[in-house]
C-alpha positions as CSV (number, residue, x, y, z in Angstrom):
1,X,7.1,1.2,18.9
2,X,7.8,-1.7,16.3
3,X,7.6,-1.3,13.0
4,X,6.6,-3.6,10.4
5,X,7.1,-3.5,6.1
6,X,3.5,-2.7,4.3
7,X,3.9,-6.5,2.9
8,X,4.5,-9.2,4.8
9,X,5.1,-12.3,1.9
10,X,5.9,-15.8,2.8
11,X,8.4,-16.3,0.8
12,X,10.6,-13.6,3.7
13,X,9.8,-15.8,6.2
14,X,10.3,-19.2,4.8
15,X,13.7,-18.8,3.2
16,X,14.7,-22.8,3.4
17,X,18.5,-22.3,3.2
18,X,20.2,-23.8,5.9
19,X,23.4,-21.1,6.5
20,X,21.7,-18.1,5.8
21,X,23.4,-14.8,7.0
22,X,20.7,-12.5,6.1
23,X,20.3,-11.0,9.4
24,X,16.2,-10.0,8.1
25,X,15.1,-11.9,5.3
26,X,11.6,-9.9,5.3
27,X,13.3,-7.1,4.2
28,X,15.4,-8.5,2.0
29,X,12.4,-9.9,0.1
30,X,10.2,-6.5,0.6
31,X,12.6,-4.5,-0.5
32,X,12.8,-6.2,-4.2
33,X,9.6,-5.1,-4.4
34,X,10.9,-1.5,-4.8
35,X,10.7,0.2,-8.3
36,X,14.1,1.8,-9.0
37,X,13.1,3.9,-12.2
38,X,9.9,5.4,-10.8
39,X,9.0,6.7,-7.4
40,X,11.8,6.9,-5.2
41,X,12.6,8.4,-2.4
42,X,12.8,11.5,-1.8
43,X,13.6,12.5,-5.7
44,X,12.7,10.6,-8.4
45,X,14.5,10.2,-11.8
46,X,12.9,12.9,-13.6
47,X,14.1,15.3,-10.7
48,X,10.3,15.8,-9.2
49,X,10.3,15.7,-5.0
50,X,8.8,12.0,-4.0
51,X,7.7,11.7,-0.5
52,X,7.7,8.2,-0.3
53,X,8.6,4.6,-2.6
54,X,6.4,2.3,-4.9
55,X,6.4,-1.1,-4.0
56,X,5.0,-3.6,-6.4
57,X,4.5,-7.1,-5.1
58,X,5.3,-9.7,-7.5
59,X,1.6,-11.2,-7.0
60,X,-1.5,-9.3,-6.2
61,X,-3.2,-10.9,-4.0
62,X,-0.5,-9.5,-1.8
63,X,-2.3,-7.4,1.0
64,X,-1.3,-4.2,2.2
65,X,-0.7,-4.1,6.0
66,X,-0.1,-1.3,8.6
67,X,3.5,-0.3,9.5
68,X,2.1,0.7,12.8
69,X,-0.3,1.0,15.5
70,X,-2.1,4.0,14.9
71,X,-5.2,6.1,14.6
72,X,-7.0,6.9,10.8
73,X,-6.7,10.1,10.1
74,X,-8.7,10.1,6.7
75,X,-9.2,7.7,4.1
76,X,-11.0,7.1,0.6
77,X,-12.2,3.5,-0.9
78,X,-13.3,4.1,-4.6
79,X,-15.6,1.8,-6.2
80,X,-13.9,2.0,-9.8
81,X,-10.6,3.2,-10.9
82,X,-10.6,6.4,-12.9
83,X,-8.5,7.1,-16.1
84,X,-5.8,9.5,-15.8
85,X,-6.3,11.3,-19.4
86,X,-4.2,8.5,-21.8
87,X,-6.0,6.3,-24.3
88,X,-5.9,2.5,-24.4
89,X,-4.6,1.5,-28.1
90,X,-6.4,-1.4,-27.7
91,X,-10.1,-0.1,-27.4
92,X,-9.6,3.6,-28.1
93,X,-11.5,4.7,-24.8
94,X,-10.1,6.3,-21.9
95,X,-7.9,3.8,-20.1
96,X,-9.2,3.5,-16.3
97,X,-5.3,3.0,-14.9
98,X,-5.8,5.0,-11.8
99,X,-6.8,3.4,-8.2
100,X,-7.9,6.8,-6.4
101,X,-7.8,5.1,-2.8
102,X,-5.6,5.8,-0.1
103,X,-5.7,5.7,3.8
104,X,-3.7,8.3,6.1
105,X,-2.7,6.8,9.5
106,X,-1.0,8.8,12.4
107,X,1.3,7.0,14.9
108,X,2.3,8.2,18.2
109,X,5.2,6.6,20.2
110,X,7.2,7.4,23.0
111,X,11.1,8.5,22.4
112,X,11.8,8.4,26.4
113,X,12.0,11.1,28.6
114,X,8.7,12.2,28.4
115,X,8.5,13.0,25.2
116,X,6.6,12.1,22.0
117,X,7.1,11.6,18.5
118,X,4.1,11.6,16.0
119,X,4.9,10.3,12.4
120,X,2.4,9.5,9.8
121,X,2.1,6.9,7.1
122,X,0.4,7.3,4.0
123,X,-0.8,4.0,2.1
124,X,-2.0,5.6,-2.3
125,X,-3.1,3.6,-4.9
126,X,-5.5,1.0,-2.9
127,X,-7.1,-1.0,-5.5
128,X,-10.7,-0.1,-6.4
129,X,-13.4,-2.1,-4.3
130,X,-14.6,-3.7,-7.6
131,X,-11.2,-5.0,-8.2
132,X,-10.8,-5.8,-4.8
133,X,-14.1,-8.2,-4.4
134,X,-12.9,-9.8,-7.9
135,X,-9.8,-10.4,-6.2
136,X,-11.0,-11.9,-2.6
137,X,-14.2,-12.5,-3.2
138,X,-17.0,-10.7,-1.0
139,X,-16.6,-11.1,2.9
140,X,-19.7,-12.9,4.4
141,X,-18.7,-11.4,8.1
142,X,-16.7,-8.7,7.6
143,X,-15.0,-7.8,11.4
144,X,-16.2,-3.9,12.6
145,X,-12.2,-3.5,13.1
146,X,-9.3,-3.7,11.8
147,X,-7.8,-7.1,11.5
148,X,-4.1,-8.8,10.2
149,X,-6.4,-12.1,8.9
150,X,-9.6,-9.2,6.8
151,X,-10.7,-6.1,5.5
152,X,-12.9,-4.0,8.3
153,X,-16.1,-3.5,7.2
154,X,-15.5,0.2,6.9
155,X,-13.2,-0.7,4.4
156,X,-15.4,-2.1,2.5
157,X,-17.8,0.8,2.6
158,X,-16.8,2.5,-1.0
159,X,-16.9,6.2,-1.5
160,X,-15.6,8.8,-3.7
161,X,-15.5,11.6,-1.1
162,X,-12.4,11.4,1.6
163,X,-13.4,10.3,4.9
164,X,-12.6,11.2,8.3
165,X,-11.4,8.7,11.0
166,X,-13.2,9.4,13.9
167,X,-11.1,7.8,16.1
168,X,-10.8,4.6,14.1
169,X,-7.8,2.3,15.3
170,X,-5.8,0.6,13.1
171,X,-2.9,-1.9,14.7
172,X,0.4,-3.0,13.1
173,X,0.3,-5.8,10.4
174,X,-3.7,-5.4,9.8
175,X,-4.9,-5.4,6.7
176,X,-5.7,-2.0,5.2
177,X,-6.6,-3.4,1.5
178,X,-4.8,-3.8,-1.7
179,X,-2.0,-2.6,-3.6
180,X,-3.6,-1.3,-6.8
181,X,-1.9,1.7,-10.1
182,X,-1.4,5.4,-9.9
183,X,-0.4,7.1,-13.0
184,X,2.6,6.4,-13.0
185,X,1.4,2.4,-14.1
186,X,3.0,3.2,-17.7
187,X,6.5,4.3,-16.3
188,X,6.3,1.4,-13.9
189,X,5.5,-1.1,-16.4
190,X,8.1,0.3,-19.4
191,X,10.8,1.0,-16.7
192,X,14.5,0.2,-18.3
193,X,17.8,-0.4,-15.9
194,X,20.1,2.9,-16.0
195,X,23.5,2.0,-16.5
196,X,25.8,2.7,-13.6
């Protein structure tokens, strides 16, 4: 099975120097896109378990892709973000910082030998469909599947209750939507080097 990042920019595949010895440049690029002082993997700074990493695109209009081939296990597109209890000093209301949507994909491959290995990937914090239409704009044919070039038009179906897949295939490098804020949005944004 190949594996892809859950970003594919440009910028890791154009890299215009001439004796380059970056043996993957995609990475490379993806992997400044990781957060060190919030949401590492597997336990972040503040000594809480962290299954997985944030990645923040420098640009976010960035899409979120599939790692994998693989089958939807459950999923959930909100309509608006929510607030996660802290007040914007700004306006003095609840500040809606929270993108609520997520999509849970199974993968199965074959290790050799007749046997199996199922892994999962989890994709959190998918921006709000509001936000997301703001962002691209509202799909005049939206494809019934998945697709690396648009959003499925069951992703564009928003909901605040978790969904089943029913069998829904998803294929490596499709889009799946768009990276959007958890909670942790005010640790991410005030985040200060450590010293070594």
């Amino acid at each position: 099975m190949i594996i892809s990042p859950p970003f594919l920019p440009q910028s890791g595949f154009n890299s215009g120097a001439v004796n380059n010895t970056d043996p993957d440049q995609l990475m490379t690029v993806v992997e400044t896109y990781e957060r060190g002082c919030h949401g590492v993997f597997p336990v972040t700074f503040d000594r809480r378990w962290h299954g997985g990493i944030h990645l923040v695109p420098p640009t976010l209009d960035e899409p979120v892709r599939a790692v994998a081939d693989g089958e939807v296990v459950a999923y959930r597109i909100s309509l608006n973000p929510i607030s996660d209890g802290h007040i914007d000093e700004a306006t003095g209301q609840e500040a809606l910082n929270t993108n609520t949507g997520f999509l849970l994909l199974r993968h199965v491959t074959d290790t050799g030998n007749g046997r199996t290995l199922t892994f999962y990937s989890l994709y959190m914090h998918l921006l709000d469909l509001t936000a997301q239409q703001s962002l691209t704009g509202s799909p005049a044919n939206s494809p019934q599947n998945s697709s690396p070039t648009a959003l499925a038009a069951w992703l564009l179906e928003a909901s605040d209750n978790v969904k089943q897949g029913n069998g829904k295939k998803v294929y490596r490098k499709d889009i799946l939507g768009h990276w959007g804020t958890g909670a942790h949005r005010r640790a991410r944004d005030t985040c200060i080097s450590k010293p070594s």
